[in-house]
Backbone and ligand atoms as CSV (ligand in chain L), in Angstrom:
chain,resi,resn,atom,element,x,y,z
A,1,UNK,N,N,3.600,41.757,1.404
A,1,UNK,CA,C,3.228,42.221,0.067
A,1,UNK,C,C,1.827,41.692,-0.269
A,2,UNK,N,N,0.743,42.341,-0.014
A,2,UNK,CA,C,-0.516,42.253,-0.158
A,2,UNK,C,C,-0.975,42.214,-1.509
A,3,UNK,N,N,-1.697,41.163,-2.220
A,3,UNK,CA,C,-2.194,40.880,-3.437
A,3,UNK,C,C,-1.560,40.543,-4.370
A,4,UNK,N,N,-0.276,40.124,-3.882
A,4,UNK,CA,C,0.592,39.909,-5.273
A,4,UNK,C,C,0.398,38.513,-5.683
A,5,UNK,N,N,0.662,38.814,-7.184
A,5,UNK,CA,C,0.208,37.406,-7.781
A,5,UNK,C,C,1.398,36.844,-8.741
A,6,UNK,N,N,0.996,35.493,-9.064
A,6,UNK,CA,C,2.367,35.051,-9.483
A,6,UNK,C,C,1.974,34.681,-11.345
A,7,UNK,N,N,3.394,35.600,-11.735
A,7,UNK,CA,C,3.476,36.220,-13.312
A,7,UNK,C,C,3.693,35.054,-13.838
A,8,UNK,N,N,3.597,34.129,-14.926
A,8,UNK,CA,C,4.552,33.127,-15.148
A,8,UNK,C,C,4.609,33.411,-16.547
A,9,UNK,N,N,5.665,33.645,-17.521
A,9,UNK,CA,C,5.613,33.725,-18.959
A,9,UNK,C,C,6.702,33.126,-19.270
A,10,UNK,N,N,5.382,32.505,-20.606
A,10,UNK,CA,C,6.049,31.342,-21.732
A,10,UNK,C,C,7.636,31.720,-21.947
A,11,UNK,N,N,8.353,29.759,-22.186
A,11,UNK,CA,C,9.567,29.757,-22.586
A,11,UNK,C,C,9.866,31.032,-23.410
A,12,UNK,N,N,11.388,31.459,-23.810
A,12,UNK,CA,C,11.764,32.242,-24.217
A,12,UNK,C,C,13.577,31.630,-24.186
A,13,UNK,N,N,14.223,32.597,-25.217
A,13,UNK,CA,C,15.330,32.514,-25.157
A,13,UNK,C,C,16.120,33.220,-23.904
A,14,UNK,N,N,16.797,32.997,-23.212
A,14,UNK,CA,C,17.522,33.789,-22.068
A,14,UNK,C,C,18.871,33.631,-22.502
A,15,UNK,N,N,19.402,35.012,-21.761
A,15,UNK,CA,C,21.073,35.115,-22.088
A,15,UNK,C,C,21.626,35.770,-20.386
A,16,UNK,N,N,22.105,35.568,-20.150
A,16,UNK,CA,C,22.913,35.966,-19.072
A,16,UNK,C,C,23.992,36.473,-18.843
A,17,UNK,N,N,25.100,37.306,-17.904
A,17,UNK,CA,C,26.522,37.450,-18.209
A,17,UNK,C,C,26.063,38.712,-16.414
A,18,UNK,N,N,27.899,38.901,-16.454
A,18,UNK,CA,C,27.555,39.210,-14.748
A,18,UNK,C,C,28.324,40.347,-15.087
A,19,UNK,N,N,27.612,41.561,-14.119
A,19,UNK,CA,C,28.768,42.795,-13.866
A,19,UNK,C,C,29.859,43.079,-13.553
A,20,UNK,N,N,30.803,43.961,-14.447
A,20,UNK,CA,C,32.491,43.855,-13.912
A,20,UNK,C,C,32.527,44.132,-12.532
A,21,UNK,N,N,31.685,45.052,-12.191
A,21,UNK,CA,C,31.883,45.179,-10.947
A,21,UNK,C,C,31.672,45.348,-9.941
A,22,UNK,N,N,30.244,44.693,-9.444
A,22,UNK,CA,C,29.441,44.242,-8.390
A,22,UNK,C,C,28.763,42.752,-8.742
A,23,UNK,N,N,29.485,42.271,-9.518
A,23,UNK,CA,C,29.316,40.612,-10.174
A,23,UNK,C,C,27.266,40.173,-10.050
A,24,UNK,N,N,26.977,41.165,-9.976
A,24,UNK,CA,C,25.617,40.602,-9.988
A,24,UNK,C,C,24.957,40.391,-11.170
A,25,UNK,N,N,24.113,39.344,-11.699
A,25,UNK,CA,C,23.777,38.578,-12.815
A,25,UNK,C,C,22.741,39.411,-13.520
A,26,UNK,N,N,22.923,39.846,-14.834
A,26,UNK,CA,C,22.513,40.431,-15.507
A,26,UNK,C,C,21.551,39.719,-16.336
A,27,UNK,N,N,20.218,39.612,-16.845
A,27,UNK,CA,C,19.556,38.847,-17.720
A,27,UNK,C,C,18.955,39.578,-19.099
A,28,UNK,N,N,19.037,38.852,-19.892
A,28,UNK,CA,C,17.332,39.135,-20.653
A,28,UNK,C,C,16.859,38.103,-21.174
A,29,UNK,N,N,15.684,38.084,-21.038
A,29,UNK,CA,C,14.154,37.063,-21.846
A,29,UNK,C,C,13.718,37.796,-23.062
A,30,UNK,N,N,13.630,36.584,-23.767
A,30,UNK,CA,C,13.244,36.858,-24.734
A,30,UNK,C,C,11.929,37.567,-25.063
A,31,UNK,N,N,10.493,36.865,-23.768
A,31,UNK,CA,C,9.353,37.965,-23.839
A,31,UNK,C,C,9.221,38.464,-22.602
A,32,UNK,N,N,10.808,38.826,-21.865
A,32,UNK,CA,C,10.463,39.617,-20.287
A,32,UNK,C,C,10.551,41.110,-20.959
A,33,UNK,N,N,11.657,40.959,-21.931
A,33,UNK,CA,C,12.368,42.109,-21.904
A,33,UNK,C,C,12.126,42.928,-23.255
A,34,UNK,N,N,11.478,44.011,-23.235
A,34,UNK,CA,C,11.152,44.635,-24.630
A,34,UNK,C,C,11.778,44.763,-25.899
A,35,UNK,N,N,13.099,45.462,-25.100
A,35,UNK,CA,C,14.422,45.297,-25.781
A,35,UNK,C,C,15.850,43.977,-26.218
A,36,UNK,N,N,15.125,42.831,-26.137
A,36,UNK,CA,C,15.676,41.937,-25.530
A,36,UNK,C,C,17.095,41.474,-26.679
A,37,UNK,N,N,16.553,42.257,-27.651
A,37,UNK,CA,C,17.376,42.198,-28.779
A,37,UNK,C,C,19.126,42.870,-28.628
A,38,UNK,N,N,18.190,44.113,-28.155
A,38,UNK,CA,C,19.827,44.763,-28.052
A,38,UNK,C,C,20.265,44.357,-26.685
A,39,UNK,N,N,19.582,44.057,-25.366
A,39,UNK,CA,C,20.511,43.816,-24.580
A,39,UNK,C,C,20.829,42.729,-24.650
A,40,UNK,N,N,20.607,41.875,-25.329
A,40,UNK,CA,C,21.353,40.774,-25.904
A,40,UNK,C,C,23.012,41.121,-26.641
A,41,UNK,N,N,22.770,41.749,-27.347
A,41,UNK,CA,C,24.003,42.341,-28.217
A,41,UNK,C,C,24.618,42.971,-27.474
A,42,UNK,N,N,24.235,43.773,-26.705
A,42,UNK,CA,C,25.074,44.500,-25.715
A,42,UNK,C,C,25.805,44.182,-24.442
A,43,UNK,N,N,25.123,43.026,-24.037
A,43,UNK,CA,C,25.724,41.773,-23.607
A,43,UNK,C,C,26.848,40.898,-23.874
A,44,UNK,N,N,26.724,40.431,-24.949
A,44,UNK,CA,C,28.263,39.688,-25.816
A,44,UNK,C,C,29.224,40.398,-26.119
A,45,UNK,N,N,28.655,42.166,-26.550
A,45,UNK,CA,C,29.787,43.272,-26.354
A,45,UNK,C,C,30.354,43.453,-25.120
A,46,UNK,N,N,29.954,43.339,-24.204
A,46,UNK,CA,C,29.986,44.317,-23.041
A,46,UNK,C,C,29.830,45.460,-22.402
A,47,UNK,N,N,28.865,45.912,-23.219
A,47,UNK,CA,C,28.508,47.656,-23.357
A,47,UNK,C,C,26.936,47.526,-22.229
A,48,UNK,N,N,26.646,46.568,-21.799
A,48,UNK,CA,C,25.039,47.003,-20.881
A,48,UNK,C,C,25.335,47.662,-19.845
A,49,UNK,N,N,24.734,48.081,-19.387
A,49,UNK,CA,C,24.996,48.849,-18.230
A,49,UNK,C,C,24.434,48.211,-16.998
A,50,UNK,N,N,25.076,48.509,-15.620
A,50,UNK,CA,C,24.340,47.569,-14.636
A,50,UNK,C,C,23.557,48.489,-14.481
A,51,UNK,N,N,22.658,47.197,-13.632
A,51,UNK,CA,C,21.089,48.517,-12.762
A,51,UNK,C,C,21.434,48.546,-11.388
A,52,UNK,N,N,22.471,48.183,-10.609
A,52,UNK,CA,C,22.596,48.254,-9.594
A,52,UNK,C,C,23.900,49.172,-9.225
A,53,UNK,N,N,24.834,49.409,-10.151
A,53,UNK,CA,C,26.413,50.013,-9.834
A,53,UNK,C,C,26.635,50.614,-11.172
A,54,UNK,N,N,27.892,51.251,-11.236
A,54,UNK,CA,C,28.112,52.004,-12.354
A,54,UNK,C,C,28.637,50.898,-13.469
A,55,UNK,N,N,29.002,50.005,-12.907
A,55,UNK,CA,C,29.397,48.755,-13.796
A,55,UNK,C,C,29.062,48.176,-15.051
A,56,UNK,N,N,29.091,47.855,-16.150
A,56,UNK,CA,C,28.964,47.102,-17.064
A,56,UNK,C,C,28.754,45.323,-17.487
A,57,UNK,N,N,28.317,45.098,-18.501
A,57,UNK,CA,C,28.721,43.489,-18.353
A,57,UNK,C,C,30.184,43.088,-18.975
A,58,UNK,N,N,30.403,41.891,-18.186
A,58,UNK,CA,C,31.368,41.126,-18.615
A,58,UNK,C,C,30.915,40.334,-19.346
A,59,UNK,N,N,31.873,40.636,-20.707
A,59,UNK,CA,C,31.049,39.688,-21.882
A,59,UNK,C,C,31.962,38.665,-21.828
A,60,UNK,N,N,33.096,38.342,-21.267
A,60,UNK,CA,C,33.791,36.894,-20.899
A,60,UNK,C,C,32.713,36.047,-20.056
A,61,UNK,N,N,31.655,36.581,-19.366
A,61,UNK,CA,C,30.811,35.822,-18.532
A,61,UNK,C,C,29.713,35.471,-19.752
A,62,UNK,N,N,29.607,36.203,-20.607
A,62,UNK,CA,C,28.249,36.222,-21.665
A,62,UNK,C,C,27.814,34.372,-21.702
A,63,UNK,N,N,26.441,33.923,-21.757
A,63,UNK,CA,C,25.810,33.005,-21.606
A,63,UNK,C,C,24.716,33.133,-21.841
A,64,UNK,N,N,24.475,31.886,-23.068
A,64,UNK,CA,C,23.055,31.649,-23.639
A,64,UNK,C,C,22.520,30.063,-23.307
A,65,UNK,N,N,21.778,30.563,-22.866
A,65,UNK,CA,C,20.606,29.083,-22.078
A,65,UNK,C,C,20.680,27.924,-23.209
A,66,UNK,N,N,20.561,26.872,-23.009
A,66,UNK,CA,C,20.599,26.084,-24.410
A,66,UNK,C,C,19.433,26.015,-24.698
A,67,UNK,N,N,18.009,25.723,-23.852
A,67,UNK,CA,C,17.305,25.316,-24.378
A,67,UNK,C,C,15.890,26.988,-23.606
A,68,UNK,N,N,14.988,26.929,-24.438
A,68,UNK,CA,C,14.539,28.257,-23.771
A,68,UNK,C,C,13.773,27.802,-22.270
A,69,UNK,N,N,13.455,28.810,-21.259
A,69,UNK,CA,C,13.553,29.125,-19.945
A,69,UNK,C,C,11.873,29.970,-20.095
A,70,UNK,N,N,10.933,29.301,-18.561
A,70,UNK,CA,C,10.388,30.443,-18.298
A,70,UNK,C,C,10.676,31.391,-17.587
A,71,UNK,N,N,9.914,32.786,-17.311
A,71,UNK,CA,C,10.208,33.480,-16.061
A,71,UNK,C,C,8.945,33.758,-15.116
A,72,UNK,N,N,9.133,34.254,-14.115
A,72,UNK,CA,C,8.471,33.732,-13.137
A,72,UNK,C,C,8.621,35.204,-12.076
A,73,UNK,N,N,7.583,36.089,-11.818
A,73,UNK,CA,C,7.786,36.499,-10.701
A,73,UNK,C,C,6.348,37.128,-9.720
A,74,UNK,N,N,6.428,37.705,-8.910
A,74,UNK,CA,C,5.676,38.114,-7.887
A,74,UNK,C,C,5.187,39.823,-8.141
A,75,UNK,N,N,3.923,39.949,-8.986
A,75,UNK,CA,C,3.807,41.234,-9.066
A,75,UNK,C,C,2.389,41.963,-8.441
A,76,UNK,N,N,1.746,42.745,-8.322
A,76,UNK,CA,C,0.831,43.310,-7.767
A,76,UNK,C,C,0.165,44.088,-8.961
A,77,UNK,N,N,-0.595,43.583,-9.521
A,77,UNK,CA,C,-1.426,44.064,-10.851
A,77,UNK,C,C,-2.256,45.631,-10.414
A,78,UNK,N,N,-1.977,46.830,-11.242
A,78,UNK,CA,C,-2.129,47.745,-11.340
A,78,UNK,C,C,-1.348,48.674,-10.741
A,79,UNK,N,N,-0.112,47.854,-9.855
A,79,UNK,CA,C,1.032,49.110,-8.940
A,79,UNK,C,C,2.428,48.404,-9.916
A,80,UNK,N,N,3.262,49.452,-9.241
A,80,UNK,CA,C,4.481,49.293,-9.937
A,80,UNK,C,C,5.599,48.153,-8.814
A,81,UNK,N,N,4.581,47.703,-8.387
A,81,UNK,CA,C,5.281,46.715,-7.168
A,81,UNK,C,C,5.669,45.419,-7.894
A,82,UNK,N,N,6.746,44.697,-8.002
A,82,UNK,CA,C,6.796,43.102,-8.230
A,82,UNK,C,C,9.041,42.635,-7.685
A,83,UNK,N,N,8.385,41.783,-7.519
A,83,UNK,CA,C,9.845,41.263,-7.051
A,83,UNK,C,C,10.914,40.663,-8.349
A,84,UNK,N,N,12.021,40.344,-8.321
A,84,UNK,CA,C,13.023,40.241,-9.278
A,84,UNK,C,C,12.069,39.144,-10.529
A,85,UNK,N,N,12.826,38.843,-10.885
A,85,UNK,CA,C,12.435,37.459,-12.379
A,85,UNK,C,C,12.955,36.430,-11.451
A,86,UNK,N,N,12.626,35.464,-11.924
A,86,UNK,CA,C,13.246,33.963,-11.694
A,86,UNK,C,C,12.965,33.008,-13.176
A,87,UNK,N,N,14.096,32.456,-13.427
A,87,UNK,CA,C,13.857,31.528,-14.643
A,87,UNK,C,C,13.885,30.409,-14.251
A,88,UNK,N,N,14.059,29.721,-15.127
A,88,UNK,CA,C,14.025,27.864,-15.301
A,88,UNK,C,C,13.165,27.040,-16.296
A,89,UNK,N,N,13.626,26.171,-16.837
A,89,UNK,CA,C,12.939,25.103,-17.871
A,89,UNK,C,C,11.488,24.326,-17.071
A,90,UNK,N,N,11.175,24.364,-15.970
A,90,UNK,CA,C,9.913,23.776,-15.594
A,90,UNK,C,C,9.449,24.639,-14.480
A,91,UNK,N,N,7.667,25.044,-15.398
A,91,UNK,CA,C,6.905,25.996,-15.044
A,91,UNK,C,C,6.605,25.925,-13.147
A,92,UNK,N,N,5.981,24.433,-13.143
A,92,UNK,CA,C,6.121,23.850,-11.729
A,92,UNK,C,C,7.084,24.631,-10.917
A,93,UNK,N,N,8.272,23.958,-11.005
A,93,UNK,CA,C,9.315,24.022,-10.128
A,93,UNK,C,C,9.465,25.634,-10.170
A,94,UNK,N,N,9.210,26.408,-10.731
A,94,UNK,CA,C,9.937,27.724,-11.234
A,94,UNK,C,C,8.590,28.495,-10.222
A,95,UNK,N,N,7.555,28.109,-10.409
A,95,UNK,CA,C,6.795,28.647,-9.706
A,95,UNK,C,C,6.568,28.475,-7.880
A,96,UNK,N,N,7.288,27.151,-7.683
A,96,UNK,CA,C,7.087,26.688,-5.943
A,96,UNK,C,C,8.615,27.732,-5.632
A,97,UNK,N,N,10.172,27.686,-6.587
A,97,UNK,CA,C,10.942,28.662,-6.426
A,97,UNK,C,C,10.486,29.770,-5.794
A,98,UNK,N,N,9.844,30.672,-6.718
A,98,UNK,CA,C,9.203,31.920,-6.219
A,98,UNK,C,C,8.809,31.910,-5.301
A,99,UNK,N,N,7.560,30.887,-4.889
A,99,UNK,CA,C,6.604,31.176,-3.937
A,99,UNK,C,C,7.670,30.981,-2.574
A,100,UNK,N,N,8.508,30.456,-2.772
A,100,UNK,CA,C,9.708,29.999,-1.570
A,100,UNK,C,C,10.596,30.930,-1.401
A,101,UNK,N,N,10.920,32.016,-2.527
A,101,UNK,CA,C,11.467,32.803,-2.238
A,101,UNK,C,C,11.338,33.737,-1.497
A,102,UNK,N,N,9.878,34.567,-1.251
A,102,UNK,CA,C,9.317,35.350,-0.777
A,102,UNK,C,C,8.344,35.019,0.228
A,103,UNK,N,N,8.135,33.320,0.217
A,103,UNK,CA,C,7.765,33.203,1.493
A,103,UNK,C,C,5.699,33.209,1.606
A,104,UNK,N,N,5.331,33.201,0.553
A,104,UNK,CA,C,3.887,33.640,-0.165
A,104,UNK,C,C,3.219,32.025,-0.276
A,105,UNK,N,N,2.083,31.763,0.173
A,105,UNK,CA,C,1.337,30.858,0.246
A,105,UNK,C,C,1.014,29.953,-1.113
A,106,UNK,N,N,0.653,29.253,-1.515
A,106,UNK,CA,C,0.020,29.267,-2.758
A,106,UNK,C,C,-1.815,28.996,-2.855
A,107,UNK,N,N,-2.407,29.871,-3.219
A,107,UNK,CA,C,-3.667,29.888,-3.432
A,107,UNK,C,C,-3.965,29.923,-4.797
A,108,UNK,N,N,-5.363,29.806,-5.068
A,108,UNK,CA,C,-6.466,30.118,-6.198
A,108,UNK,C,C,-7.296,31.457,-6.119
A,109,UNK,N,N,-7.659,31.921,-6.871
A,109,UNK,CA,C,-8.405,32.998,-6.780
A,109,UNK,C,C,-9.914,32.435,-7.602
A,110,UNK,N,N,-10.992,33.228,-7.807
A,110,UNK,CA,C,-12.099,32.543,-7.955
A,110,UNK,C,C,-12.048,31.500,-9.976
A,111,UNK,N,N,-11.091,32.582,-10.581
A,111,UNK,CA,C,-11.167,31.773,-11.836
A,111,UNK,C,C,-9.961,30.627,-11.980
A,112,UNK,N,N,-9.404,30.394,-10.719
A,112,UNK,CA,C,-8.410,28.922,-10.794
A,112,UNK,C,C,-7.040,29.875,-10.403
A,113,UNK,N,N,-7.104,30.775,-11.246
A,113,UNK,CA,C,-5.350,31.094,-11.593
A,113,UNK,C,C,-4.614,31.277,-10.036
A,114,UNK,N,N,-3.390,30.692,-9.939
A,114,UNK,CA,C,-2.847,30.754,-8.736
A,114,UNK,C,C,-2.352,31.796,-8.078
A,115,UNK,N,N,-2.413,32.972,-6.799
A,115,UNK,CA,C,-2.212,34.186,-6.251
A,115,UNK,C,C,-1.415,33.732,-4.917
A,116,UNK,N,N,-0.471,34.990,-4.728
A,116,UNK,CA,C,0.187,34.507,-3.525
A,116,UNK,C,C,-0.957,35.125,-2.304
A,117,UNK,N,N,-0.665,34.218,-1.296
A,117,UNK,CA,C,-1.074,34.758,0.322
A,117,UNK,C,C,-0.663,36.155,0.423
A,118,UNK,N,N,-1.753,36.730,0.861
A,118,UNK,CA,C,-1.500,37.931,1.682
A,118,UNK,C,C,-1.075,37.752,2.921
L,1,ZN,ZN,ZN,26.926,46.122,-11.100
């Protein structure tokens, strides 16, 4: 993944809860997610819809972060390319996560800000 660079945005509230039925973890951020309001609500209902299966959330799983979370991911500025979110309470750690996830170097680009290896 050529030029991708690493997103990092400020704490936020996060809520979580997992699909009935491909159990995969459903999120929203407070400034990932536009809508973050209703899929919040729709969340504790159980009415979201998955993005991966026809599934819904389980609002018996519903979960709110105690304290707010950044997110963190790998995107390619001007394409529609970037890899999942990653959260966590420390920017550091949340950012060597990523870069470990995908396996991406950590560099500088000429004004400091940090870019993954091509
Ligand atoms: Zn699902």
């Amino acid at each position: 993944m050529p030029h991708m660079q690493l997103q990092v945005i400020r704490k936020g509230a996060l809520y979580t809860c997992e699909c009935t039925r491909c159990r995969t973890s459903m999120y929203t951020h407070e400034f990932v997610n536009d809508d973050h309001n209703a899929r919040r609500d729709a969340m504790a209902a159980g009415t979201l819809k998955c993005d991966d299966c026809p599934g819904h959330a389980d609002k018996a799983t519903y979960h709110e972060y105690p304290r707010p979370q950044y997110a963190a991911r790998l995107s390619a500025p001007g394409f529609m390319d970037c890899t999942d979110w990653h959260y966590g309470p420390n920017a550091r750690k949340l950012a060597a996560e990523v870069r470990d996830a995908y396996g991406v170097e950590q560099t500088r680009d000429a004004r400091g800000r940090f870019v993954a290896g091509a």
